[in-house]
N, C-alpha and C positions, 0 to 999 in steps of 0.2 A: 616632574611631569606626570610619572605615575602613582606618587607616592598618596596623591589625593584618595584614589577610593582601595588604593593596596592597605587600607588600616579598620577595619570594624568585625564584619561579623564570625562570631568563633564555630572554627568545623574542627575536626577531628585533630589532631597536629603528632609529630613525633614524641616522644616522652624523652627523651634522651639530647637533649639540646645541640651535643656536638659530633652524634654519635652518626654515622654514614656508611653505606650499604649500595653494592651493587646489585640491580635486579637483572636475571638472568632470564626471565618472561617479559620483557618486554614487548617480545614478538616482532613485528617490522617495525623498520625505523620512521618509515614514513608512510601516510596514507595519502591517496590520492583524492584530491577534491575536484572535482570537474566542473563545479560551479561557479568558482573562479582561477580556477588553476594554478590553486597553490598546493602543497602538499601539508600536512600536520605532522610536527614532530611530539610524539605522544611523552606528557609526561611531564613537562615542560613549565605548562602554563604562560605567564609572560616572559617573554625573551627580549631582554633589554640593551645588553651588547653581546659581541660577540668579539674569541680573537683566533689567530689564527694557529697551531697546535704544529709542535716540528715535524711531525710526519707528515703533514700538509693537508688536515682533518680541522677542523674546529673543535673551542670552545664555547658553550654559551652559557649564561649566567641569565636570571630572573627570580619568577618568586610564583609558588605554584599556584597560589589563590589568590584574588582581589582585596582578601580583609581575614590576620591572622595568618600573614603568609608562611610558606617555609620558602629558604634561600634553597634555590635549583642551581643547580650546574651540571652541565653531559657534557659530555667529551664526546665526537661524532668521528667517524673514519673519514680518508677522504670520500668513496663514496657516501658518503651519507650515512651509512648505519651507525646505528647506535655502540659503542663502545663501553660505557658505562654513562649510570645516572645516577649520582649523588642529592639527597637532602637532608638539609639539616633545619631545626627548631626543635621550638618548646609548647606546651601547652598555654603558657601565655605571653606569648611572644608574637610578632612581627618580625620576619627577615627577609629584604629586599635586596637581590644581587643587583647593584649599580652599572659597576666596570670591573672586566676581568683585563689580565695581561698576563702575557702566558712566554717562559721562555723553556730551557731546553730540560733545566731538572724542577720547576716547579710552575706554579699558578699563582697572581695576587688576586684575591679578589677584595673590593672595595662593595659592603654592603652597607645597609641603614636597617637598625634595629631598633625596635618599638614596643609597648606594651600589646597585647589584643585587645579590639574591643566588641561591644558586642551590636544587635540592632536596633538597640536605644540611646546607646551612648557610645561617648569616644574617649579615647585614651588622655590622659591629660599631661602625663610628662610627655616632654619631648622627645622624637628620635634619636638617637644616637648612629656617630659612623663608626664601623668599625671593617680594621684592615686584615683579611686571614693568608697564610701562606697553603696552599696545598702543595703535597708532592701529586704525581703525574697520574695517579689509580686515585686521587680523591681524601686521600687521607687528610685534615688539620695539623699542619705542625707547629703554627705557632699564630696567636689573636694579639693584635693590638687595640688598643682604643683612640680616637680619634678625636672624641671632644662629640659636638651638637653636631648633628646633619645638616651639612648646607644642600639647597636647592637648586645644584648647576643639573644641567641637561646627563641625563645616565649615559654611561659611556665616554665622558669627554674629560673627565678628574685624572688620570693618572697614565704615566707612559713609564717603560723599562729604563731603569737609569744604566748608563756603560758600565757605571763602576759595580753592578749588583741591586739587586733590589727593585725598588720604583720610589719616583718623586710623583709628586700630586699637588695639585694647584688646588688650593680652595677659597672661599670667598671670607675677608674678616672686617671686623670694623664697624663704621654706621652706614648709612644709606648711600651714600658717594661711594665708597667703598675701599677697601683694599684686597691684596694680593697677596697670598702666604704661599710659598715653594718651599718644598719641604722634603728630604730625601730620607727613605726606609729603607735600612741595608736587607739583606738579606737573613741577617740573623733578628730582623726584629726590632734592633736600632734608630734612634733619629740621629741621622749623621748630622745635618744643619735643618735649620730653618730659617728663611729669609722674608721679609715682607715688603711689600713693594703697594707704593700708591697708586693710582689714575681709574681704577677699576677693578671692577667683579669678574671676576675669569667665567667662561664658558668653554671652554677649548682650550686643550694645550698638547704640543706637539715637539719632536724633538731632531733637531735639524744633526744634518751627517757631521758639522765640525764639533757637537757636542753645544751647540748654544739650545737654549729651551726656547721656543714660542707662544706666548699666550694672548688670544682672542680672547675677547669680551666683553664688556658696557659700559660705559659713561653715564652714569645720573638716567640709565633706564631710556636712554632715546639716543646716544650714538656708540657706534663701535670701538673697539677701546685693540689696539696692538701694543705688545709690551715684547721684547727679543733682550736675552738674558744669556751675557756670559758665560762659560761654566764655572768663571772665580764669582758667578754673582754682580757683577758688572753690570749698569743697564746701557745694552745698546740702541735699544729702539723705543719708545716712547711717545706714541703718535694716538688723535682720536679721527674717526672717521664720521661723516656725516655732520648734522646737525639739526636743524630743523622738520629735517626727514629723519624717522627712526630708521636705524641699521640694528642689524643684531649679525654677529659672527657665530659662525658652526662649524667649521673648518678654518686650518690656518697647515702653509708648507712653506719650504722653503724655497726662491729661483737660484738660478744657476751665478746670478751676480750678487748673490749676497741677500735681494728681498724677500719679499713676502707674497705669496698667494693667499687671498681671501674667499671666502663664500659663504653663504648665508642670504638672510633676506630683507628687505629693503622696503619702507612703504612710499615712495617716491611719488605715486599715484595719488595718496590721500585716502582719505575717506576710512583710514585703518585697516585696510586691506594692504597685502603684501605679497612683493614676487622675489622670484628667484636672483640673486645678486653679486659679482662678486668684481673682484677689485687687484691692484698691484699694486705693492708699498716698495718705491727705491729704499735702497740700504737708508741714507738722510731723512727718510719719514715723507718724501715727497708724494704724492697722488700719479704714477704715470697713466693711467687709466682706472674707469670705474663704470662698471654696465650691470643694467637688469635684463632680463631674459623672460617677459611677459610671458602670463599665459593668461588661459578663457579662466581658471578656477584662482580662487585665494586662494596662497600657500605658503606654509610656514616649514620651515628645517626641521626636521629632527634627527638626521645624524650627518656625518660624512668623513671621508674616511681618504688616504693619500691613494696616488695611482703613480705606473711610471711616468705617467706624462700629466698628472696634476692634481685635480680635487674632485672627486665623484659625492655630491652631496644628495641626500635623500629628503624630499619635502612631501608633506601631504597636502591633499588640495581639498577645495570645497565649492561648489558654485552656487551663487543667488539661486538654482532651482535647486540646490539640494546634492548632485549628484558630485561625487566623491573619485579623488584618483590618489593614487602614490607616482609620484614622479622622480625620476633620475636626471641629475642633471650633471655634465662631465665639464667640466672647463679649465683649460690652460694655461699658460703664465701669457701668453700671446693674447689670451681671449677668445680663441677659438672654441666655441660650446658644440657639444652635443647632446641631444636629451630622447627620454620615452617613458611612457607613461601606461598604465596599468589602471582599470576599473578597481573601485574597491578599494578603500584607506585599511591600514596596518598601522598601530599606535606601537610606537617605539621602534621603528623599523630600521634594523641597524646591518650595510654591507659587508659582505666578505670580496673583495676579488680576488679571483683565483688565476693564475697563471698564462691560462689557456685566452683567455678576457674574455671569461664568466663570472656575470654577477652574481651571488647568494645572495638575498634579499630575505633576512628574519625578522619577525614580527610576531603581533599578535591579533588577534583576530576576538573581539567582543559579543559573542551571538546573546540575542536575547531572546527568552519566550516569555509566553502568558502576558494576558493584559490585564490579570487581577492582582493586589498583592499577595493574593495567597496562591497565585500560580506561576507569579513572576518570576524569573531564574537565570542567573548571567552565569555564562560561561565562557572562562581564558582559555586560549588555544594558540598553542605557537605554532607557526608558520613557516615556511621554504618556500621560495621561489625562486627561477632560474631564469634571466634575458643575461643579453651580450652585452657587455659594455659601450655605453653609447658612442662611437667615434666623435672627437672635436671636428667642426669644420670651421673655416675661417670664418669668420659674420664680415657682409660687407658694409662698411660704413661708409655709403655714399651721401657726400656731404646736401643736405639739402638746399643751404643759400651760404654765400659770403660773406662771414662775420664783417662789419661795418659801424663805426667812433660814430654816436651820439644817433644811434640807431635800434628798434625793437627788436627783438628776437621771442622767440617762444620755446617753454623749458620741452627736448624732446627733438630738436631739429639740429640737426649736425651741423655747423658752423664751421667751415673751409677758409683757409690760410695759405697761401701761395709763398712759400720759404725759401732759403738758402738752405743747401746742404751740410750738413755738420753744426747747427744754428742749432741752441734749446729755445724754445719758448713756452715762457711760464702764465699761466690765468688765474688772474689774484682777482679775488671779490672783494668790493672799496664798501668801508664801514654805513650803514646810512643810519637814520633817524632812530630804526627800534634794534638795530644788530648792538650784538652784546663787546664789539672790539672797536679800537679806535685806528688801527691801523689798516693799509692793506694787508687781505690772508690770500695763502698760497692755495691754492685749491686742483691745480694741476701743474704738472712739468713734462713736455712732450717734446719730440725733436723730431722734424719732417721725412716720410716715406714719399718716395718718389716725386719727391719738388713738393710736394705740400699737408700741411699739419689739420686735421680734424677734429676738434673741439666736441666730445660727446657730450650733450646737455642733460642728459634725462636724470643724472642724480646729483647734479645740481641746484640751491635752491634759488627762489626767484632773489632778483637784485639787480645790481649795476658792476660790470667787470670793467676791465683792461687787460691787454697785453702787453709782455715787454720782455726784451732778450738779455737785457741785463739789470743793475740796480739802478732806478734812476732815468733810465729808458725805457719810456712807454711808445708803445707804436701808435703810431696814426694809421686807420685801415679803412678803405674803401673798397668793397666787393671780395676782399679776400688780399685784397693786394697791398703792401704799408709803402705809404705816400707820405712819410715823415715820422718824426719821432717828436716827441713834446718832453717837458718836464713835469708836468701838473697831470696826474691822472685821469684825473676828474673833465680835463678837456678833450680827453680823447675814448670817457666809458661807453659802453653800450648796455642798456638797458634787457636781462632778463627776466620775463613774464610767464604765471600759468596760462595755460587757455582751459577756459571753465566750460562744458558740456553740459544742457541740461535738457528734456523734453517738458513741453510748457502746453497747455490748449492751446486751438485752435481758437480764434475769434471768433465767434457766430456761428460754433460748430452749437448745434443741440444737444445736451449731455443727454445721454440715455437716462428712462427711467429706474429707479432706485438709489441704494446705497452708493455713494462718491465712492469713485474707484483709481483717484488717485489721478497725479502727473501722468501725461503721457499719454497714450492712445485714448481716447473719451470713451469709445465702444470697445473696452478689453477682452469682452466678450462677442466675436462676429461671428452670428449665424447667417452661414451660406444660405443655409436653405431657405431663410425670412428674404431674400434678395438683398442681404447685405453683402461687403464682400470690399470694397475699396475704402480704406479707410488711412486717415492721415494723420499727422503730430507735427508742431511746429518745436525747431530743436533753435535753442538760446545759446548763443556760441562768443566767446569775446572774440574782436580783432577782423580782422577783414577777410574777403572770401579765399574758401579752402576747399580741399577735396575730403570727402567722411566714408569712413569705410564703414559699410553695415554688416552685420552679421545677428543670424540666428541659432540659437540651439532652442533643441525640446527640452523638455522635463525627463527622458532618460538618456539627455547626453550626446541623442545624436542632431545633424544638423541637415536642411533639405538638399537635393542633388545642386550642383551649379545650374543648372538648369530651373527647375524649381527658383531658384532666386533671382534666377535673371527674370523669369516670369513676373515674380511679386514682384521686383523693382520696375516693373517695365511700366506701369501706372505712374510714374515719376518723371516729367520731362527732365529731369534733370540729371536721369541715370546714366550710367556709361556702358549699359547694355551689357553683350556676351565680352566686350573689349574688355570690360569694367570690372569683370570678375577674377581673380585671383585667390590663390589658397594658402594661408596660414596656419603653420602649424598641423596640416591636415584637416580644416575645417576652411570650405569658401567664403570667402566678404564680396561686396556688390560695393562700386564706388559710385558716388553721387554728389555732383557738383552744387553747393553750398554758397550762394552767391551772397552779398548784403543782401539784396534788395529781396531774397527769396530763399527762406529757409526752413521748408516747408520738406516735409517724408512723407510721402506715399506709396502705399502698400497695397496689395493687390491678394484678400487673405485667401480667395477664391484656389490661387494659383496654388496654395499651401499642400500639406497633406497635413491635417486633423492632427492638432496635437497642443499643447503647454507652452509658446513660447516664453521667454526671453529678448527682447533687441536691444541691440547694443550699437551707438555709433560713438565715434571719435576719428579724431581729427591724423589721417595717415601719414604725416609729418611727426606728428606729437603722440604716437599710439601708446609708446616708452616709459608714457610722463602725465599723462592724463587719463582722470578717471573717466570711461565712458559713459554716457547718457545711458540709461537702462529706462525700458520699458516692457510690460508684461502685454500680452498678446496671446488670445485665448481661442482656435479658430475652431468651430463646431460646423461641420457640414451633413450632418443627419439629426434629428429629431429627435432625442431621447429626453423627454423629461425629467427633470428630479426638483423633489420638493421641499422643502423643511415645514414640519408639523409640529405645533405647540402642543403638548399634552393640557394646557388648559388654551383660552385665549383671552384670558383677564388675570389679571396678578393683580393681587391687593398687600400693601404693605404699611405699617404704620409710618406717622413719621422720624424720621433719623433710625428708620429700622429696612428691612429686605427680604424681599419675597423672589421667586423664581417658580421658574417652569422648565421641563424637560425639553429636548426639541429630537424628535425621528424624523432621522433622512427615510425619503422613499422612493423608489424608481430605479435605484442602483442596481440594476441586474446584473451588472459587472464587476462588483466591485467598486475599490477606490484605489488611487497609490495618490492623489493628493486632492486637498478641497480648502477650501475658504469660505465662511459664514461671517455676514456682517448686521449691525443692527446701527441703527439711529436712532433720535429723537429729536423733535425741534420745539419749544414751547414749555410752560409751567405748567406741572409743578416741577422743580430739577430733579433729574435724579442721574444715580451715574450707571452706567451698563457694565457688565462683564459676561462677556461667553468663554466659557472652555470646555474643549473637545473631553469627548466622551471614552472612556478607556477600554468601551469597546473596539479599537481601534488599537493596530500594535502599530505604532510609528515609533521613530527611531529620532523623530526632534519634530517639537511645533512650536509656536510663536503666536503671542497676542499682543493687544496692546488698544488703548482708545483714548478721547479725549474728552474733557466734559467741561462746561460753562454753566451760567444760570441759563440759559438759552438754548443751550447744544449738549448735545451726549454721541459719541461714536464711539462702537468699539466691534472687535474682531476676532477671529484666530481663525490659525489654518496650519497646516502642516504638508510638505512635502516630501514627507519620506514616510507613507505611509507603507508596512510594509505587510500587512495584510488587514482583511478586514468581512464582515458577513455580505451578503448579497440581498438584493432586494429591498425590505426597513429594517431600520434597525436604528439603536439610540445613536446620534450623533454630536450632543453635545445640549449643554448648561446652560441657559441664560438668566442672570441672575442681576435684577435691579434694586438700585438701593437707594432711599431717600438721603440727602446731606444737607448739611447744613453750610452756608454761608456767611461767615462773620456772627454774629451774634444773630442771624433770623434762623429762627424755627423753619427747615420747610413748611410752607403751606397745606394743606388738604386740596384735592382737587383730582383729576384725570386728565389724562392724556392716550395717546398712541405713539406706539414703537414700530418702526418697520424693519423688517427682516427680511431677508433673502439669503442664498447660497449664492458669492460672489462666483464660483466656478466648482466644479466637479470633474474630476479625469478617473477613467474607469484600469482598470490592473492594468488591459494593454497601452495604457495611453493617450487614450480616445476620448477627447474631454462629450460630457453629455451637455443637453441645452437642460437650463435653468428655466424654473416655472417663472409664475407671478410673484411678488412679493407680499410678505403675509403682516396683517396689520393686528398686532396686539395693544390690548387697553391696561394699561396701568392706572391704579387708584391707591392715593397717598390718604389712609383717616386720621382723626386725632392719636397722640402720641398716647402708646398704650400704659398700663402700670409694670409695665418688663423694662421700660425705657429708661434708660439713664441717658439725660437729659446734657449730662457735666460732660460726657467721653465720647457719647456719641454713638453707644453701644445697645445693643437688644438681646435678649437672649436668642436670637437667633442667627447673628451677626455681627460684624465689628461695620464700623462705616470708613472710609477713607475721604482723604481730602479732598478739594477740586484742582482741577489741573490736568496733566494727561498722563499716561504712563503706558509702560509697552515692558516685554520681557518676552522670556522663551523658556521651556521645561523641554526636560526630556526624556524618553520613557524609562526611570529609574527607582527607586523605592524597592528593593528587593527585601526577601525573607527567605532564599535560598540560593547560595554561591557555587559552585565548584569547579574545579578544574577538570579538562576531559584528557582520559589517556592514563598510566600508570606510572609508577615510578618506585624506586625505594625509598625506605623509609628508617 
């Protein structure tokens, strides 16, 4: 995860490769940040796991610099101070602390060693792992080597074995994979090693009777459990998912012998993913398996046992940009609890402590300068302090009565009206493109209070049955079984996605300029022009439903319930102040979704000034379906802003590329996000590219366009701008290039390009109103003597193909690294 940019450029490093030292100037252990309220632990750099030290203090293990690391490791008191800080490297070396494990007279740490490299080049041998023992002051008393670095998740390779030592999971083999368990005594020794198929481990965990557990992947798209005797024996052997990616990041053990899971799941589609996790009976059977949605994409990156279960750590990210770390707690029952923190930490690995206080370490990537020769990243580890989140029960109130030869939709709980003491199992039946010929098991559950609830949301689409034994499939109407058959197939029920999308309006007028996409037609509504009510027809399968709407800004936060009942109140179809509800800490507005009429109306008037985001989806299916998304842009004061050609004609030859500068003007405020787009329609072809200007420090932008003999669009914009000049200033490139099609030369000729600033939001927030849009002339001459005719190239540019393409950059390219804070050396 980290090992990406922990390898390039060389800073100063120790001379003595194995040689370690406490610093007794460290000064405080921690400083306080008020910014986001975390604290730095100086010295440090990245902090990648962490374990827990017998005096009830921590360990943490990292690597001090981004590129040419030295391997870190502190030992912390239980308050927090600093105890000592150990580093160790070489001047051309790379060393990454992975996973440390810590018992009562020594330390393992498991690091990855590499050459250095420098800011032209990269190292070409491979990493290497290698396993060290410390005694309890830091000292090395014994290195082993390990073979090549494998690329599982830091922190998740290695647990304390009963008998001494530590065993460690690692990944071997080809691209399916296998499983090496391997045990290192304490003297240094390979007691055994064993190899096991089905998968790449990501996690491994070691249960009270001495059996091992190991989470982790299948062919890269489902979850993979493996549960391991201590003679070596395999007990458990089971994959999870399929069609839906799973990924494991924790794994425990229950009280009857299974398995708790968590990690994350894309259930949703669209490659995004939420929080997941699951119960494996001892048999390998499915007893339950749930997501735990949230507003941002979020992926794992550590987690760690609790008394009562799996506390796993994910970072998030939202379509506007804005950024969380989230905790998430859940039980062998399923009971979750979660909370969530502004601000992503890369590597962020829990301590719980006793009292049920979380430590939450990470590291925190600051960057300045928007030139490369001002540009400069800095590693900082991290502390922070919340409670552990309590589980609470989730209700699963069924929404309709599963029903033989009947739809359902992935995401609606499905109710069973049972016998007491009765298991019943939901086997998904083989069809046209599934890869088995048989019926599969896909759950096994046994009725609470007279009846059984079929969770759908990470299930994938198809046609099921039920049935209490082998051979007996139930007949079911409404929830209630009204006979038993013998033939499956006569008694499945059909499940479905349901697909969310926003579509124009019919005979709406597209506003003038640049195409601004699905979804609202006027993405830009100024109040003050008297606009102000504006609508989107939402494309939904299956018959009418209830949609829950919801908005956020561009800094995360979301309008009063009020405020939304407002906006929705343009809608006959809203459900008013009844209609309103809060999730997660954020209000939805519900709006009835008929056939005949699926139509959203908005009222931007009622907003308060700001970047939206909307999001609807179907409140039966919120679990399971990816929401309609559209951008919504509300401006209720007048503030112009312009984009300026430095020329307003571009001339280029043909199969060659000219360009022009372009100054934003009017921004008396700043920016924290913007969008520039351009078009063309007509010969001669050319293809467009804009990209923003590095006067601009943002933190990630995106472009992308498409081009034809007929058509040219392209874009960029960036949402995490995180400062930038006021007033004009250069805002970006536009750069067009003649191309060629199939064997014709472009033409000679002229045309016009339009441009405009699709939106502009100023530091508070506050998007500004957009001028006119600007018309520039493009003129293609005969092909110059620079031209080469054969590749498509000029000396003043390469050409590319036709077709479309989109990407993303992000503010990187450095020529000075370091870490902040002290340390020994």
């Amino acid at each position: 995860m980290l090992l990406a940019p922990l390898t390039g450029l060389p800073v100063g490093a120790t001379p003595n490769a194995d040689a370690s030292a406490s610093d007794a100037s460290l000064g405080p252990s921690v400083t306080t940040n008020t910014s986001n309220h975390t604290e730095t632990v100086p010295g440090t750099g990245a902090i990648l796991d962490v374990a827990p030290a017998p005096d009830g203090g921590t360990y943490l293990v990292g690597a001090s610099l981004p590129e040419a690391a030295n391997l870190t490791v502190t030992r912390l008191a239980p308050n927090g101070s600093v105890v000592w800080q150990q580093r160790y490297g070489g001047p051309n070396e790379s060393r990454v602390g992975r996973t440390v494990v810590a018992g009562q007279e020594a330390l393992y740490v498991l690091e990855t060693v590499g050459p250095a490299s420098g800011p032209t080049s990269r190292p070409s041998e491979r990493p290497t792992a290698r396993l060290l023992r410390l005694d309890t002051e830091g000292s090395v008393t014994w290195q082993r080597s390990l073979g090549n670095a494998t690329y599982t998740p830091a922190g998740t390779e290695m647990v304390g074995s009963p008998e001494g030592g530590v065993v460690l999971a690692r990944p071997v083999g080809d691209q399916a994979g296998n499983t090496s368990l391997q045990r290192i005594t304490a003297e240094g020794t390979l007691a055994w090693n064993r190899t096991y198929a089905g998968g790449r481990p990501t996690t491994l965990a070691l249960a009270d009777d001495g059996d091992y557990l190991v989470g982790g992947e299948h062919d890269y798209g489902e979850g993979w459990l493996l549960g391991v005797a201590p003679n070596g024996s395999v007990e458990l052997n089971v994959t999870l998912g399929g069609y839906h990616e799973r990924r494991i990041a924790g794994v425990a053990p229950t009280d009857d012998g299974g398995v708790l899971v968590v990690g994350d799941a894309s259930v949703r589609g669209f490659g995004g993913t939420d929080p997941w996790a699951a119960r494996v009976h001892p048999d390998g059977a499915v007893q339950w398996s749930r997501t735990y949605p949230t507003e941002t994409r979020t992926r794992t990156r550590s987690a760690v046992s609790t008394a009562d279960g799996l506390l796993a750590v994910y970072s998030g990210r939202s379509d506007l940009g804005a950024s969380e770390t989230r905790l998430v707690h859940v039980t062998p029952d399923g009971a979750v609890g979660s909370t969530s923190t502004q601000g992503e930490r890369f590597g962020a690995a829990p301590r719980v402590i006793d009292d049920g206080t979380v430590r939450l370490y990470g590291t925190e990537y600051n960057r300045t300068g928007s030139t490369p020769e001002t540009f400069e990243l800095t590693l900082r580890g991290t502390v922070s302090e919340s409670s552990l989140p309590m589980p609470e029960a989730r209700a699963l109130e069924p929404h309709a009565g599963v029903a033989s030869n009947a739809t359902a939709y992935r995401g609606q709980n499905l109710r069973l009206d049972g016998s007491s003491g009765a298991t019943y199992e939901l086997l998904r039946l083989p069809g046209e493109y599934t890869e088995f010929d048989d019926p599969r098991l896909v759950r096994r559950v046994s009725p609470t209070n007279g009846s059984v609830t079929f969770e759908t949301a990470t299930l994938e689409s198809g046609r099921y049955a039920v049935r209490t034994a082998p051979n007996f499939w139930l007949e079911l109407e409404d929830g209630s079984v009204t006979g038993l058959a013998r033939d499956e197939s006569a008694v499945a029920f059909e499940l479905r996605d349901r697909h969310l999308r926003f579509d124009f309006v019919p005979g709406e007028r597209p506003r003038s300029g640049p195409s601004r996409g699905p979804g609202f037609n006027a993405s830009v509504v100024e109040t003050f022009d008297g606009e102000g009510v504006v609508e989107a027809r939402l494309d939904a399968d299956g018959e009418s439903f209830t949609a829950r709407v919801g908005l956020s800004r561009l800094n995360g936060s979301s309008p009063t319930p009020a405020a939304l009942r407002a906006a929705l109140a343009a809608d006959p179809q809203s459900g008013g102040m009844e209609g309103i509800t809060t999730v997660n800490g954020r209000p939805y507005g519900t709006v009835e979704m008929s056939e005949d009429d699926r139509n959203l109306t908005l009222d931007a008037g009622a907003l308060p000034a700001g970047l939206y985001e909307v999001t609807v989806t179907d409140t039966e299916t919120a679990d399971a379906t990816e929401p309609a998304n559209a951008r919504l842009v509300v401006v209720h004061d007048q503030r112009d802003v312009d984009v300026d050609p430095a020329t307003e004609t571009v001339t280029l030859p043909a199969e060659g590329e000219g360009s022009t500068n372009l100054t934003l003007t009017g921004a008396d405020a700043g920016l924290s996000a913007f969008r520039v787009e351009a078009n063309r329609t007509g010969a001669p072809s050319v293809s467009l590219n804009l990209d923003l200007s590095r006067s601009l420090d943002y933190r990630s932008a995106s472009g992308g366009g498409g081009m034809s003999t007929d058509r040219s669009t392209a874009h960029a914009q960036s949402l995490e701008i995180v400062s930038s000049p006021n007033g004009s200033f250069a805002i970006a490139t536009l750069r067009v290039e003649a191309q060629r099609f199939g064997d014709a030369t472009p033409a000679p000729g002229n045309n016009t390009i339009m441009l405009r600033p699709a939106f502009a939001v100023d530091r508070n927030g506050v998007p500004y109103s957009v001028g006119d849009p600007v018309t520039i002339t493009y003129e293609v001459t005969e092909a110059t003597n620079g031209t080469d005719t054969t590749d498509g190239r000029t000396e003043s540019g390469a050409g590319s193909g036709s077709g479309s393409a989109s990407g993303s950059a992000s503010a990187s390219g450095s020529t000075t690294v370091r870490a902040e804070g002290s340390g020994g050396n």
